[in-house]
C-alpha positions as a printed Julia matrix, in Angstrom:
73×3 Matrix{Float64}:
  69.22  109.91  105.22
  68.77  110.09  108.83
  70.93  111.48  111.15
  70.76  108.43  113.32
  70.64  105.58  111.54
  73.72  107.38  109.77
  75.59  107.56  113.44
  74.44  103.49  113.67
  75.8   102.1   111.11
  79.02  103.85  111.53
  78.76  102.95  115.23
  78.34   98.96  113.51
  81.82   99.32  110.85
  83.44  100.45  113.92
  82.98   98.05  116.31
  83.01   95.63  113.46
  86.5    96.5   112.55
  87.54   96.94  115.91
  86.82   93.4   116.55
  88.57   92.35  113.07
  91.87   94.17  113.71
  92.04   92.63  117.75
  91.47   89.1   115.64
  94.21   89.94  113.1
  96.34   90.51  115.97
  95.65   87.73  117.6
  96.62   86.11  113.91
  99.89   87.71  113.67
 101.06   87.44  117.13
 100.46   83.42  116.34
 102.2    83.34  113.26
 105.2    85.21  114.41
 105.35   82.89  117.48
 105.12   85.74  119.77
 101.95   83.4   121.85
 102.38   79.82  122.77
 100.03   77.88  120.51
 102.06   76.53  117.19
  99.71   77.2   114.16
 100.75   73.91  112.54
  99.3    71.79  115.39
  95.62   72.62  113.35
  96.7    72.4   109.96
  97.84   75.91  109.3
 101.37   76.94  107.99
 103.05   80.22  109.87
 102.38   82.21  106.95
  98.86   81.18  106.17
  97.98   82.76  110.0
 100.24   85.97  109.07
  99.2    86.85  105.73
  95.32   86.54  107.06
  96.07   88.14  110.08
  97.71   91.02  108.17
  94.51   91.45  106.12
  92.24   91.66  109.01
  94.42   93.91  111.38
  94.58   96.31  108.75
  91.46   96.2   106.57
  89.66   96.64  110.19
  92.11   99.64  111.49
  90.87  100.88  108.09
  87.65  100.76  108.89
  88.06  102.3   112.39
  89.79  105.25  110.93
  87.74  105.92  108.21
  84.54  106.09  110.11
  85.91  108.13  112.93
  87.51  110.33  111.05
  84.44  111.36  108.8
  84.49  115.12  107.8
  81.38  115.19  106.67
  79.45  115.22  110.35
């Protein structure tokens, strides 16, 4: 493959999971209470906003490790 499209695409998973963990953040921060919007005003139980916050904050830092820290290039 190409050298740059190569640099691209990781350039894409890691702003993509950039942007995924700062929303799962946002998710847990609500859920544990920590900001001052209530999660059951729209329908949503505390736990419902932390366990899908916890996936995205950490299936995104995974993907911001893992293509930074490629030994390959």
């Amino acid at each position: 493959m190409n050298n740059s499209s190569d640099k691209a695409r990781r350039l894409a998973f890691v702003l993509s999971g950039t942007v995924d963990a700062f929303l799962g953040g946002i998710l847990l921060l609500l859920g544990f209470g920590f900001l001052p919007v209530n999660a059951t005003d729209y329908g949503f139980e505390n736990w419902h906003a932390i366990l899908l916050g916890s996936i995205l904050f950490f299936t995104g830092l995974w993907f911001v490790v893992r293509n930074l820290s490629r030994w390959e290039e």
